[in-house]
PQR file with spaces between the fields and no chain letter, atoms N, CA, C, O and H, PARSE charges and radii, in Angstrom:
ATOM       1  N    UNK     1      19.149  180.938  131.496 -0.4000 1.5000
ATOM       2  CA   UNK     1      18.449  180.273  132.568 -0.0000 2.0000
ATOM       3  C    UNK     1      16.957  180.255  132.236  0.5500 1.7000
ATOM       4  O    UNK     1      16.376  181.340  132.212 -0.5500 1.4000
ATOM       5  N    UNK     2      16.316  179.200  131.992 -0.4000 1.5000
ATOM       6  CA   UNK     2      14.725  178.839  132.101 -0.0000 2.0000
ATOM       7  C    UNK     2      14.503  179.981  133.264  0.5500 1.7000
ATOM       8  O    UNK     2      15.158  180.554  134.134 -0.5500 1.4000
ATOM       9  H    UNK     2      16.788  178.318  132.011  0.4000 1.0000
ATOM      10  N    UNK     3      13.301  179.952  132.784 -0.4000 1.5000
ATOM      11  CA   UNK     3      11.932  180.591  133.592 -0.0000 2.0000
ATOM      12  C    UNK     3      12.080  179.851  134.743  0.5500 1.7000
ATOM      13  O    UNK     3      12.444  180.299  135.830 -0.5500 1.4000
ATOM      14  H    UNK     3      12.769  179.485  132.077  0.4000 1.0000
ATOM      15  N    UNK     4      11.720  178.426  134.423 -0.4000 1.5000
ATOM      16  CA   UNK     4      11.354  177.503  135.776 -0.0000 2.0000
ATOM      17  C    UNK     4      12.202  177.310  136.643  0.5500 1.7000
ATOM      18  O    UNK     4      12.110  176.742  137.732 -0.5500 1.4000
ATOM      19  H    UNK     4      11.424  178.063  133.540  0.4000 1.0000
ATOM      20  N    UNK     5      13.440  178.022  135.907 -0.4000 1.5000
ATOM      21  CA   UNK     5      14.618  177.710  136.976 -0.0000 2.0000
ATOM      22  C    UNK     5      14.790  179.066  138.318  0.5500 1.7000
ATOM      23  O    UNK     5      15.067  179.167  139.513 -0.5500 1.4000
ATOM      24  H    UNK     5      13.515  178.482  135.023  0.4000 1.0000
ATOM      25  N    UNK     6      14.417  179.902  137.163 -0.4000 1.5000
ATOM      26  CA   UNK     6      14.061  181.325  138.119 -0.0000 2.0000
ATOM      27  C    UNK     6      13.429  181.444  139.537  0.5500 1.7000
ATOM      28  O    UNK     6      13.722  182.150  140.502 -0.5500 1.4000
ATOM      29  H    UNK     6      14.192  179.821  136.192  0.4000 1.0000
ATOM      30  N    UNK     7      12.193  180.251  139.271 -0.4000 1.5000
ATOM      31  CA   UNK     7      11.240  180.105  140.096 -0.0000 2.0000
ATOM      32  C    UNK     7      11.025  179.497  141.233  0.5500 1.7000
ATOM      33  O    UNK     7      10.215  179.619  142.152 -0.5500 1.4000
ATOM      34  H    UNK     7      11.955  179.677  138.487  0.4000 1.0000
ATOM      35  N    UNK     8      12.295  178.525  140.886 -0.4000 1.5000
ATOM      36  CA   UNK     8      12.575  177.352  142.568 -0.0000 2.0000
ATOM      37  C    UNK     8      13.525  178.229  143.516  0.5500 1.7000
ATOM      38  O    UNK     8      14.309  179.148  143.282 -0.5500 1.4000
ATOM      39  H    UNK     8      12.953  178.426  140.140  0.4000 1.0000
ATOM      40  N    UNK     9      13.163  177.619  144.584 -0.4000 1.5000
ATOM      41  CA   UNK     9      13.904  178.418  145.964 -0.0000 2.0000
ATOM      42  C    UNK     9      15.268  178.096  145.913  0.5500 1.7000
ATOM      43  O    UNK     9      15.604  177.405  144.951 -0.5500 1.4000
ATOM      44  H    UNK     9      12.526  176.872  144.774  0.4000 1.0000
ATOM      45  N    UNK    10      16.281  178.482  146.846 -0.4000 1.5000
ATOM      46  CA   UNK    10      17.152  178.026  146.651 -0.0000 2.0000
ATOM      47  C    UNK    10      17.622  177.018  147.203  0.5500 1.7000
ATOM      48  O    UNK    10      18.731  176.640  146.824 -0.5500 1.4000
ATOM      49  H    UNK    10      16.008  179.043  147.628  0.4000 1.0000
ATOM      50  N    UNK    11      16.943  176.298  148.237 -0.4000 1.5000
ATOM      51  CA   UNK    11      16.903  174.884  148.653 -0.0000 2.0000
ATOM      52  C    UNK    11      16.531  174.006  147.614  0.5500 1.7000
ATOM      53  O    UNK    11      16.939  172.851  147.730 -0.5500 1.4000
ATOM      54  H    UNK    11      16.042  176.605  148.545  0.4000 1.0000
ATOM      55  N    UNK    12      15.690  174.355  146.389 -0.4000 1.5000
ATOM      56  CA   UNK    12      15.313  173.046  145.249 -0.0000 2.0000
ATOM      57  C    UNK    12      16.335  173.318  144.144  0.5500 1.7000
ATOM      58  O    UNK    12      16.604  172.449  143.314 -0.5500 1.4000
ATOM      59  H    UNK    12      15.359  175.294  146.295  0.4000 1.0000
ATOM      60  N    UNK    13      17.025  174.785  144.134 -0.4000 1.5000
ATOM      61  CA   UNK    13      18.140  174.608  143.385 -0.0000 2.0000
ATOM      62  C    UNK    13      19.953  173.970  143.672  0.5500 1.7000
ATOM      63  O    UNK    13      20.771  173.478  142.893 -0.5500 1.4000
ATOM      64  H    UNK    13      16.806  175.491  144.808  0.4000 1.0000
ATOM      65  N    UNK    14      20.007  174.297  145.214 -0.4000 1.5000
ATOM      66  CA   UNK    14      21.134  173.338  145.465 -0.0000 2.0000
ATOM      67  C    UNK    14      20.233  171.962  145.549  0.5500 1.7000
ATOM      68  O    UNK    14      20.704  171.993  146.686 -0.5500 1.4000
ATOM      69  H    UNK    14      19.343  174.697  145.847  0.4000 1.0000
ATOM      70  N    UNK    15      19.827  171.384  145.515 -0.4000 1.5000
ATOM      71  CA   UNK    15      19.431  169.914  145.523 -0.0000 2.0000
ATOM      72  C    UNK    15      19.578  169.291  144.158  0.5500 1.7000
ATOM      73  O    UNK    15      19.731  168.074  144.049 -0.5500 1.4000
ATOM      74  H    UNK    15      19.444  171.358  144.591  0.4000 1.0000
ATOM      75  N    UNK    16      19.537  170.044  143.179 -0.4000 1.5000
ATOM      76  CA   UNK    16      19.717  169.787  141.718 -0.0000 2.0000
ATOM      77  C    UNK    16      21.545  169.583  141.572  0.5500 1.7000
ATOM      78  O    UNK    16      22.259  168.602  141.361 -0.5500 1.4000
ATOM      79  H    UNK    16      19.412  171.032  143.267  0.4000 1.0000
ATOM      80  N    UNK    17      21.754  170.705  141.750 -0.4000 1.5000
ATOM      81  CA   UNK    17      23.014  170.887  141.713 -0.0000 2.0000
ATOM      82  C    UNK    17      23.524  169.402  142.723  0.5500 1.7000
ATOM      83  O    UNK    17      24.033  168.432  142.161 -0.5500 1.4000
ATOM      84  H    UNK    17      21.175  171.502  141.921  0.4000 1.0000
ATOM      85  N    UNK    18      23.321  169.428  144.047 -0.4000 1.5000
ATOM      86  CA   UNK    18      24.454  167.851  144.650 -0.0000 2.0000
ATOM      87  C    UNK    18      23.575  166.432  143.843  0.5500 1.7000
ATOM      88  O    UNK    18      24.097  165.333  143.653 -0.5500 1.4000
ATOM      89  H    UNK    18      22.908  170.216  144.503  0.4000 1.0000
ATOM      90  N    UNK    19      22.097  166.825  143.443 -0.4000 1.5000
ATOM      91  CA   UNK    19      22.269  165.426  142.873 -0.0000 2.0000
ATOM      92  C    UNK    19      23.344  165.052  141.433  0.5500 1.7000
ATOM      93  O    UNK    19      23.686  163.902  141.160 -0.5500 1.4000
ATOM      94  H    UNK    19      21.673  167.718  143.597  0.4000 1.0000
ATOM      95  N    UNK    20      23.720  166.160  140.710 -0.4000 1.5000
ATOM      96  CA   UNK    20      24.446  166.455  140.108 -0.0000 2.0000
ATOM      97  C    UNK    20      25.977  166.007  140.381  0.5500 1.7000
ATOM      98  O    UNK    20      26.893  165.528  139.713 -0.5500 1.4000
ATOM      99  H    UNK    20      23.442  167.095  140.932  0.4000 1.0000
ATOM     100  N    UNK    21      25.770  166.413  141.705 -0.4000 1.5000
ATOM     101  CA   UNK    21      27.895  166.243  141.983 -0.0000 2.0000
ATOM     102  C    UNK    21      27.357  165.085  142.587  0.5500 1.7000
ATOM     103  O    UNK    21      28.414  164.504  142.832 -0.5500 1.4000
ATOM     104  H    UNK    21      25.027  166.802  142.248  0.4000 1.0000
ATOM     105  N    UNK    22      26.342  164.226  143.062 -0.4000 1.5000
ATOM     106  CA   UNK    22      26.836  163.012  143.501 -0.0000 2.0000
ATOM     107  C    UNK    22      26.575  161.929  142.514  0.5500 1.7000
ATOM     108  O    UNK    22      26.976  160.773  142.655 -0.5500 1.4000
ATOM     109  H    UNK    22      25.483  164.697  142.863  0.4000 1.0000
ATOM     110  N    UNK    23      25.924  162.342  141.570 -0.4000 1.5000
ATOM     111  CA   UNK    23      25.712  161.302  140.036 -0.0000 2.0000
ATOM     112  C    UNK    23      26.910  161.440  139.550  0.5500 1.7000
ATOM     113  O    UNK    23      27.306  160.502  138.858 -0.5500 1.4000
ATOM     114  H    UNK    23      25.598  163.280  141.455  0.4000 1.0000
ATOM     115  N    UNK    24      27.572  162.281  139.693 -0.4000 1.5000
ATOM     116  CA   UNK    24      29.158  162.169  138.963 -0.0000 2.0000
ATOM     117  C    UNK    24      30.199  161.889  139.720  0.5500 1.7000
ATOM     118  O    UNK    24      31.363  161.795  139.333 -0.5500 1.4000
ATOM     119  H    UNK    24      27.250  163.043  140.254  0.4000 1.0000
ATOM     120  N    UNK    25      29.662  161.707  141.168 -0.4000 1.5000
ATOM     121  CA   UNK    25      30.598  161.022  142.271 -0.0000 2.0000
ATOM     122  C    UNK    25      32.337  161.875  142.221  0.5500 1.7000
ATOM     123  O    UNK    25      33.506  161.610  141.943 -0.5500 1.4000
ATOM     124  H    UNK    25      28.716  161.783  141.482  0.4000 1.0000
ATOM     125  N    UNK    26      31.469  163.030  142.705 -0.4000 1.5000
ATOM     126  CA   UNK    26      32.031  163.800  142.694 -0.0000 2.0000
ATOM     127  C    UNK    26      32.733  163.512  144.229  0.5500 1.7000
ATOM     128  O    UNK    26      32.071  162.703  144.880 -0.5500 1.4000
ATOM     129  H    UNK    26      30.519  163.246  142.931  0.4000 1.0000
ATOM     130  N    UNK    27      33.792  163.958  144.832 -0.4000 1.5000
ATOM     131  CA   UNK    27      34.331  163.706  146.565 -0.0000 2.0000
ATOM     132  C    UNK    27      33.472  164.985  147.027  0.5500 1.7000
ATOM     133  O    UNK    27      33.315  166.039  146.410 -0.5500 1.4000
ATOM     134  H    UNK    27      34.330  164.614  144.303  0.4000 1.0000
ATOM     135  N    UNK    28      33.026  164.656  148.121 -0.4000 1.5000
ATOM     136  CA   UNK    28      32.836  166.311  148.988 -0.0000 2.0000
ATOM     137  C    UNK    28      33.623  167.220  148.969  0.5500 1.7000
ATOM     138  O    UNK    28      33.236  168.375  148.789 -0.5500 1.4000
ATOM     139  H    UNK    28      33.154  163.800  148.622  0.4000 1.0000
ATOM     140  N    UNK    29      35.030  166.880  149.167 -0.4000 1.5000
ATOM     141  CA   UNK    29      36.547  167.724  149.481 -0.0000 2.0000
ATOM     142  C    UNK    29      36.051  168.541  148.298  0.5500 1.7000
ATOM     143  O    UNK    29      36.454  169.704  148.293 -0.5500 1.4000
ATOM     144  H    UNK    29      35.345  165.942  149.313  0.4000 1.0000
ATOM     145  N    UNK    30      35.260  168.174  147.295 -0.4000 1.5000
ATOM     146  CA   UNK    30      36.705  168.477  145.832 -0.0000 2.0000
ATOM     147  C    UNK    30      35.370  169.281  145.796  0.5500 1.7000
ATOM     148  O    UNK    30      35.693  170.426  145.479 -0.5500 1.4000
ATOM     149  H    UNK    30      34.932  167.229  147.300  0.4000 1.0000
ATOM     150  N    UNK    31      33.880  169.210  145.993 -0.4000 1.5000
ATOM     151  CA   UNK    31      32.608  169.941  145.849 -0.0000 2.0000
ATOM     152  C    UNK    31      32.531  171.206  146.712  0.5500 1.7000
ATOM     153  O    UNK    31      31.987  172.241  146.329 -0.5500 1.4000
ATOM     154  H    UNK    31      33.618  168.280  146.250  0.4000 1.0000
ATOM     155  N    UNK    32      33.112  171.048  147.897 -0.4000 1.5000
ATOM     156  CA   UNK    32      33.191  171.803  148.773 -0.0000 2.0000
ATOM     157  C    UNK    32      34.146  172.866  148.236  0.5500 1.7000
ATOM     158  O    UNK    32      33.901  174.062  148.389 -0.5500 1.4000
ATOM     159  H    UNK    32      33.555  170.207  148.209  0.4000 1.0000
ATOM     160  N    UNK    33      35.367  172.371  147.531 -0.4000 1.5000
ATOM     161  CA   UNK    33      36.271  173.812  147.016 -0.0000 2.0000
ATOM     162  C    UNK    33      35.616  174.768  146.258  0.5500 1.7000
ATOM     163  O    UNK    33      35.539  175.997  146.263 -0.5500 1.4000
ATOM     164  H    UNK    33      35.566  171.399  147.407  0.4000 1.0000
ATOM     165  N    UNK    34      35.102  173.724  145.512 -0.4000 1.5000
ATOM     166  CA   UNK    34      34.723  174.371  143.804 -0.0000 2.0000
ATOM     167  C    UNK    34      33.319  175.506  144.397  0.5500 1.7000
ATOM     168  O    UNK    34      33.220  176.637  143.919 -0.5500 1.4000
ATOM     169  H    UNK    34      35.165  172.726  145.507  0.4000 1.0000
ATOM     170  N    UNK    35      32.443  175.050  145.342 -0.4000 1.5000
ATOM     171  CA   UNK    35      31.511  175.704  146.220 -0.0000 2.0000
ATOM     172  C    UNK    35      31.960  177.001  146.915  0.5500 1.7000
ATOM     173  O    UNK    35      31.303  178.041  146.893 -0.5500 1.4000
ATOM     174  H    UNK    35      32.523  174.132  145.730  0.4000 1.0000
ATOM     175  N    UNK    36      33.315  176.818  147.624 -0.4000 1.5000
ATOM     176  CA   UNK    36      33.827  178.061  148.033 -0.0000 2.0000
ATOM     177  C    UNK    36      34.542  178.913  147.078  0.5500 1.7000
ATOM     178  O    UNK    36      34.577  180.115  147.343 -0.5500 1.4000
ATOM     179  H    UNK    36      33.850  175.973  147.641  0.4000 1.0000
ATOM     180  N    UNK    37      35.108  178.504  146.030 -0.4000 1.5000
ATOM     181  CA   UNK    37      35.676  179.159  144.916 -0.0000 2.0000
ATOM     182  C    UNK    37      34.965  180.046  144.329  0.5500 1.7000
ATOM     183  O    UNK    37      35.429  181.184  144.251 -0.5500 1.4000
ATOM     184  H    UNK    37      35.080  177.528  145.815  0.4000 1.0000
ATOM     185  N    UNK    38      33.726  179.767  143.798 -0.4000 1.5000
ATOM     186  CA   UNK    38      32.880  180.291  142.841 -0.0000 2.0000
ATOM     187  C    UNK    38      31.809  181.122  144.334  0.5500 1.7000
ATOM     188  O    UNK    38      30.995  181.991  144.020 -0.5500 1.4000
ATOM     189  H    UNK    38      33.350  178.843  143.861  0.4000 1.0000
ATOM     190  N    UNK    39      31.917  180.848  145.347 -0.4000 1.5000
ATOM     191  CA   UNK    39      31.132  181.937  146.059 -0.0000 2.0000
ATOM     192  C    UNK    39      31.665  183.242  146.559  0.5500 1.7000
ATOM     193  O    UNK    39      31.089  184.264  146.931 -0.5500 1.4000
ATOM     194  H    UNK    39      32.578  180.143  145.601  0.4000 1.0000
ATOM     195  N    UNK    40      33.501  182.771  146.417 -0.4000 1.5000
ATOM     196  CA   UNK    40      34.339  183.804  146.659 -0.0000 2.0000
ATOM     197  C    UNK    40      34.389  184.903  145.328  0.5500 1.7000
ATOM     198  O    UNK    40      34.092  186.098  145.351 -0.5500 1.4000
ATOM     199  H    UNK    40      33.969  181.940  146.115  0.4000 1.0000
ATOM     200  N    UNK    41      34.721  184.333  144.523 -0.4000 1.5000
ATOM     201  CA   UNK    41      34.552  184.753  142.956 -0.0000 2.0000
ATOM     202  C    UNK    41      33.541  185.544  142.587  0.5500 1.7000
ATOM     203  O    UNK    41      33.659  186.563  141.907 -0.5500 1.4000
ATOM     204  H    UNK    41      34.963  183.363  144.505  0.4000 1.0000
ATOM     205  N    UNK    42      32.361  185.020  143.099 -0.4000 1.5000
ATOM     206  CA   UNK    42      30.859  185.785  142.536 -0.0000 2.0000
ATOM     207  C    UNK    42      31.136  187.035  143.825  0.5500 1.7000
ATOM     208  O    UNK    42      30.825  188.194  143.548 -0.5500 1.4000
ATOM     209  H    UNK    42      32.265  184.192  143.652  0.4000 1.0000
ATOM     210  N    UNK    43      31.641  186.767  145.012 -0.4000 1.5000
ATOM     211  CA   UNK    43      31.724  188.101  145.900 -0.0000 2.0000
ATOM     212  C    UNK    43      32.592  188.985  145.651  0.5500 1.7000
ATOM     213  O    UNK    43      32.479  190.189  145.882 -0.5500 1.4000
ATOM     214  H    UNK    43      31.893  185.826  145.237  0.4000 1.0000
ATOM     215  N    UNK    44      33.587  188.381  145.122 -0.4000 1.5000
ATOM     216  CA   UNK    44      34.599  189.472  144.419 -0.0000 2.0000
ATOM     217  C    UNK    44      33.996  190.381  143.175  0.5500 1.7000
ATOM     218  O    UNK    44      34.241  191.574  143.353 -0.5500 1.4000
ATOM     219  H    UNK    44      33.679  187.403  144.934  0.4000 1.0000
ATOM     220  N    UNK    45      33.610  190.234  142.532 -0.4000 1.5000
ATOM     221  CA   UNK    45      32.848  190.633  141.324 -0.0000 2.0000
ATOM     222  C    UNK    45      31.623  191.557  142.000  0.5500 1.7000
ATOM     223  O    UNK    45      31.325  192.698  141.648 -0.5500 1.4000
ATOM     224  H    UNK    45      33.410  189.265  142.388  0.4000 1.0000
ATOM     225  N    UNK    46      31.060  190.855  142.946 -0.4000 1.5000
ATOM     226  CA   UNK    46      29.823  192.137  143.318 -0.0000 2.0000
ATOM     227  C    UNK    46      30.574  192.970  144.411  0.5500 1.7000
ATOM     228  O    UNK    46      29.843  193.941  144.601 -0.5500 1.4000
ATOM     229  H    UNK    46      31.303  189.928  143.232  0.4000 1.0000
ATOM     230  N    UNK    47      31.827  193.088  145.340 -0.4000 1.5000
ATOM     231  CA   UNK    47      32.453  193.879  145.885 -0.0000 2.0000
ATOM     232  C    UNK    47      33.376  194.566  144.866  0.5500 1.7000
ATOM     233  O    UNK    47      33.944  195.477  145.469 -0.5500 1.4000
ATOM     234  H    UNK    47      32.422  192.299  145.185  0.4000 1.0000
ATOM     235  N    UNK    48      33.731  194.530  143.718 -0.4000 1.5000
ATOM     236  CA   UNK    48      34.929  194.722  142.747 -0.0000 2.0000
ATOM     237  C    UNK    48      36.348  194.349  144.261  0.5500 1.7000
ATOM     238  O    UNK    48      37.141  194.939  144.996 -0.5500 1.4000
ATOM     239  H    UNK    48      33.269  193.790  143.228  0.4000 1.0000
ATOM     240  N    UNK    49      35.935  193.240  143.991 -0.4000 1.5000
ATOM     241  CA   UNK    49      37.553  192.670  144.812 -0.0000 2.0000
ATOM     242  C    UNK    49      38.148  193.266  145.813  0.5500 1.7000
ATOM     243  O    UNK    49      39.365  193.343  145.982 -0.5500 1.4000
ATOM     244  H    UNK    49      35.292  192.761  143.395  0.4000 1.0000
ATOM     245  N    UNK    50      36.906  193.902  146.821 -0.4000 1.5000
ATOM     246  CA   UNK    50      37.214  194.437  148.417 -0.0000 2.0000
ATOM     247  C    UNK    50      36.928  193.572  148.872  0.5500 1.7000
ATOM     248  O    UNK    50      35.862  192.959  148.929 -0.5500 1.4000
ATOM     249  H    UNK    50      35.918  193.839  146.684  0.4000 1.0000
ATOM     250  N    UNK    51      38.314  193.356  149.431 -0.4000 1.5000
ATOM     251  CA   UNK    51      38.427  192.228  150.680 -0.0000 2.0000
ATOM     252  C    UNK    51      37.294  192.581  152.046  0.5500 1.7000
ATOM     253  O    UNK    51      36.475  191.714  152.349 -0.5500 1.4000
ATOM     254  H    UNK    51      39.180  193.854  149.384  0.4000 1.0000
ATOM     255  N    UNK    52      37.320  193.367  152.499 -0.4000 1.5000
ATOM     256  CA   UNK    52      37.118  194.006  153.536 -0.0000 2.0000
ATOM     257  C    UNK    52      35.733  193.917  153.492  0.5500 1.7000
ATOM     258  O    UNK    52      35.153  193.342  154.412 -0.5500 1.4000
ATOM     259  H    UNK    52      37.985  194.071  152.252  0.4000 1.0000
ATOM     260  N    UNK    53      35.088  194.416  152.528 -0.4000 1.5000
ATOM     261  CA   UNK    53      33.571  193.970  152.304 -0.0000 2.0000
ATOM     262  C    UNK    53      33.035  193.078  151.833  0.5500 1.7000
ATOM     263  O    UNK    53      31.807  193.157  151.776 -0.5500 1.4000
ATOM     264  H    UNK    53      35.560  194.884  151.780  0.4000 1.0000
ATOM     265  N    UNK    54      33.792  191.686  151.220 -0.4000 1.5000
ATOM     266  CA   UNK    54      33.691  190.735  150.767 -0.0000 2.0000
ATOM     267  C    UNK    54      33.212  189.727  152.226  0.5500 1.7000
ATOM     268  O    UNK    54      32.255  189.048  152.597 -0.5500 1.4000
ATOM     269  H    UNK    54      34.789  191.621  151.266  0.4000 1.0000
ATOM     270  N    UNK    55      34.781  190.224  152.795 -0.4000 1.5000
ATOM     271  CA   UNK    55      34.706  189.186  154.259 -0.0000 2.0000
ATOM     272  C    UNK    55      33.420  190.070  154.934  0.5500 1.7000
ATOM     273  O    UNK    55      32.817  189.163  155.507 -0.5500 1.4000
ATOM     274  H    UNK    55      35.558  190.775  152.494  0.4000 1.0000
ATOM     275  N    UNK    56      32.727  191.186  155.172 -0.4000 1.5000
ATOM     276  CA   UNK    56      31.678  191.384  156.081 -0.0000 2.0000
ATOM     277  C    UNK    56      30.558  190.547  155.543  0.5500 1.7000
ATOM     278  O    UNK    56      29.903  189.733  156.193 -0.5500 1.4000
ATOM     279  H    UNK    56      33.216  191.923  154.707  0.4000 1.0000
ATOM     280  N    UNK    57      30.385  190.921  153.964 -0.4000 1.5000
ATOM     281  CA   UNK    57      29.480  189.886  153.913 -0.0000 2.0000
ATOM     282  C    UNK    57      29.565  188.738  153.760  0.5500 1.7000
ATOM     283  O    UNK    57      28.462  188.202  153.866 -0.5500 1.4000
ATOM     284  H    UNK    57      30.918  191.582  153.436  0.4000 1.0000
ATOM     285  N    UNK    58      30.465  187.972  153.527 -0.4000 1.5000
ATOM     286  CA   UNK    58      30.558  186.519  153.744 -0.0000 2.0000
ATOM     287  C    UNK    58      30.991  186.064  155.400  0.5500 1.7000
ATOM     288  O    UNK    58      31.377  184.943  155.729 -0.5500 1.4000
ATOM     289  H    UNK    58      31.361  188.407  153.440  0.4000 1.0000
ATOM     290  N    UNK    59      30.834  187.116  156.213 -0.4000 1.5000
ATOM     291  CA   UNK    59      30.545  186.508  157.734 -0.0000 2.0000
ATOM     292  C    UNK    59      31.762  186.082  158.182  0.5500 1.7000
ATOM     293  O    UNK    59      31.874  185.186  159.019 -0.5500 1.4000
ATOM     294  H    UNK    59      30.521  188.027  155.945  0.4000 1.0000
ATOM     295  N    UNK    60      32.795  186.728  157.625 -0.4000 1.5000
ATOM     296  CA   UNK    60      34.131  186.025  158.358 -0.0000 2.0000
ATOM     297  C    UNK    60      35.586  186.900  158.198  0.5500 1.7000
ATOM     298  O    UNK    60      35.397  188.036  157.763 -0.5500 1.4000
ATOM     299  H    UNK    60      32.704  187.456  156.945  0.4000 1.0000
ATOM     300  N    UNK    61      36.413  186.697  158.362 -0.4000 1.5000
ATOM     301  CA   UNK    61      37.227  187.800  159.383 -0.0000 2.0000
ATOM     302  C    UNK    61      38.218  187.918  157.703  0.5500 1.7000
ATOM     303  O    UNK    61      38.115  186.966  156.929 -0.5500 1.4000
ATOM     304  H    UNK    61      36.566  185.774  158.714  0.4000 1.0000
ATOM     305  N    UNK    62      39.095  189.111  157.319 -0.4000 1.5000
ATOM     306  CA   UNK    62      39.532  189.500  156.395 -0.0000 2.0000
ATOM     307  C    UNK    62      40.804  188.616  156.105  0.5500 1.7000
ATOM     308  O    UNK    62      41.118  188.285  154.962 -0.5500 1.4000
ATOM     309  H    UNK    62      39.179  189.884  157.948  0.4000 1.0000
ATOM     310  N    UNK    63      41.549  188.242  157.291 -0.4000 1.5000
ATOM     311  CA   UNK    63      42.388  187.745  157.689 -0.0000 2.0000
ATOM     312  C    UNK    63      42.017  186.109  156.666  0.5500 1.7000
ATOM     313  O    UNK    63      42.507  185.523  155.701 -0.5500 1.4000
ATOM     314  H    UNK    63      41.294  188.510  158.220  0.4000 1.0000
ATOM     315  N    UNK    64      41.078  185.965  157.448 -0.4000 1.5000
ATOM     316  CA   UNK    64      40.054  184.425  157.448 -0.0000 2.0000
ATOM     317  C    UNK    64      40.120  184.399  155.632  0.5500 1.7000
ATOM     318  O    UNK    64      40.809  183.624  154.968 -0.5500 1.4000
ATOM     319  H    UNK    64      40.680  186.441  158.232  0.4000 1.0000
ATOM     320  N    UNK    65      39.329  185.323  155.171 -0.4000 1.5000
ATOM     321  CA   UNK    65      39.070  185.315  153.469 -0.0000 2.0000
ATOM     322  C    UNK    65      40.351  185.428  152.998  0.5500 1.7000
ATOM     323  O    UNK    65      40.468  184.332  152.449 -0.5500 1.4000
ATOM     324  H    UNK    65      38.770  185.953  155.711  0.4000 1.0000
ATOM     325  N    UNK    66      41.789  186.210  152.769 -0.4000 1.5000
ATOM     326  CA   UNK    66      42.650  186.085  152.672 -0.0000 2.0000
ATOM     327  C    UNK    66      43.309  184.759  152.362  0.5500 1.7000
ATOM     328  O    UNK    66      43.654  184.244  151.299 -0.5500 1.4000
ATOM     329  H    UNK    66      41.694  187.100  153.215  0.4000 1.0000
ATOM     330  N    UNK    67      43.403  184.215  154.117 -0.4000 1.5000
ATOM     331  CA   UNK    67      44.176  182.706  153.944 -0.0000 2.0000
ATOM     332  C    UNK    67      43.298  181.947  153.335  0.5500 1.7000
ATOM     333  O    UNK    67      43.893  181.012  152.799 -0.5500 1.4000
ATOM     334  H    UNK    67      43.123  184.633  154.981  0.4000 1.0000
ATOM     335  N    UNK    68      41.867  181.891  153.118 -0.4000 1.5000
ATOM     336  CA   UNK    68      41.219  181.127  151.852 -0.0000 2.0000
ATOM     337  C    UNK    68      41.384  181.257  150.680  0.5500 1.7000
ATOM     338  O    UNK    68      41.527  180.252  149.984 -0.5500 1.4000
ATOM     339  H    UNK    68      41.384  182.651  153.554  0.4000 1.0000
ATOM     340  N    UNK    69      41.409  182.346  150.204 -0.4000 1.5000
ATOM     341  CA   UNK    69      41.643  182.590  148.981 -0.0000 2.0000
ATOM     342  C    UNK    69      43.259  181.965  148.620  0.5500 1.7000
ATOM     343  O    UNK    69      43.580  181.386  147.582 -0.5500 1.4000
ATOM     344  H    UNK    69      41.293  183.163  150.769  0.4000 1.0000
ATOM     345  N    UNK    70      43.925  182.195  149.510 -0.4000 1.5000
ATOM     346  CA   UNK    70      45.710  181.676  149.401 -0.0000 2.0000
ATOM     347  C    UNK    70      45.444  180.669  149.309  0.5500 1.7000
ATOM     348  O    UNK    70      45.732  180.348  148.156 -0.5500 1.4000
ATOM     349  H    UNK    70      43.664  182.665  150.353  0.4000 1.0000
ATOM     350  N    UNK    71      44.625  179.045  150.329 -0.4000 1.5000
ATOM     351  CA   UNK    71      44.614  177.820  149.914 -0.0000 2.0000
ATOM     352  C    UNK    71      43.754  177.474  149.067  0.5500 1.7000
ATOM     353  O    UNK    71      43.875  176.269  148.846 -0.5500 1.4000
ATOM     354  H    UNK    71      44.390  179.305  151.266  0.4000 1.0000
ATOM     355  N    UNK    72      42.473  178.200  148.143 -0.4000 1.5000
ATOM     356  CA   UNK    72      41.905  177.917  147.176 -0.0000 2.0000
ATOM     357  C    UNK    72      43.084  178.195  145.649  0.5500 1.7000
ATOM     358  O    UNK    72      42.925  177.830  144.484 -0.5500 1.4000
ATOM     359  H    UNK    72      42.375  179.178  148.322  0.4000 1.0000
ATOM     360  N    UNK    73      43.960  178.789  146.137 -0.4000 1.5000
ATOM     361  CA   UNK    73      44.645  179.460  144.867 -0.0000 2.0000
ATOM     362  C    UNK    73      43.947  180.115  144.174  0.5500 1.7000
ATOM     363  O    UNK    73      43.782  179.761  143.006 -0.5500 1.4000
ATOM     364  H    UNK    73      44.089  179.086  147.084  0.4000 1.0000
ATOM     365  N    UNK    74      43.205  181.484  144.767 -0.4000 1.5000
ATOM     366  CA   UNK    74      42.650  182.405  144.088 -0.0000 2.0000
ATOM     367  C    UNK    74      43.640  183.883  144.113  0.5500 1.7000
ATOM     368  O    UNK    74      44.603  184.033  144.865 -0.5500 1.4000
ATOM     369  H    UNK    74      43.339  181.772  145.716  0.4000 1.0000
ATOM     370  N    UNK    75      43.323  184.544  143.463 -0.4000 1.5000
ATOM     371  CA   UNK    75      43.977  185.736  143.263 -0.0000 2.0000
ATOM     372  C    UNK    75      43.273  186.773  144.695  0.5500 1.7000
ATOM     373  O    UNK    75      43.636  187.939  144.849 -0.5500 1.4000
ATOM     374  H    UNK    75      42.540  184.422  142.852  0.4000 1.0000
């Protein structure tokens, strides 16, 4: 990762990123998975794959992260 990339907020770095998925006309549906996939993923990895503290910090019920992870087809 550049320096300069270090340096933008994270409002000028998702803006890079959707001009990205919409230059490649990308669907929302399909941006929106890949968005929850890889935020579930990166929380699994900094919880080592506790559900329980995954869902506190991602703000939503264990139950809730569970049946996501089941319709993302994540482990």
């Amino acid at each position: 990762m550049s320096h300069d990339y270090k340096q933008l907020t994270i409002n000028d770095k998702m803006k890079i990123l959707v001009n990205d998925l919409v230059e490649n006309e990308l669907p929302l549906r399909d941006a929106l998975r890949e968005f929850e996939k890889l935020y579930i993923l990166t929380a699994s990895k900094k919880y080592n794959g506790h559900k329980t503290r995954m869902a506190k910090a991602l703000g939503i019920h264990r139950n809730t992260l569970h049946n996501l992870c089941k319709s993302l087809e994540l482990k």
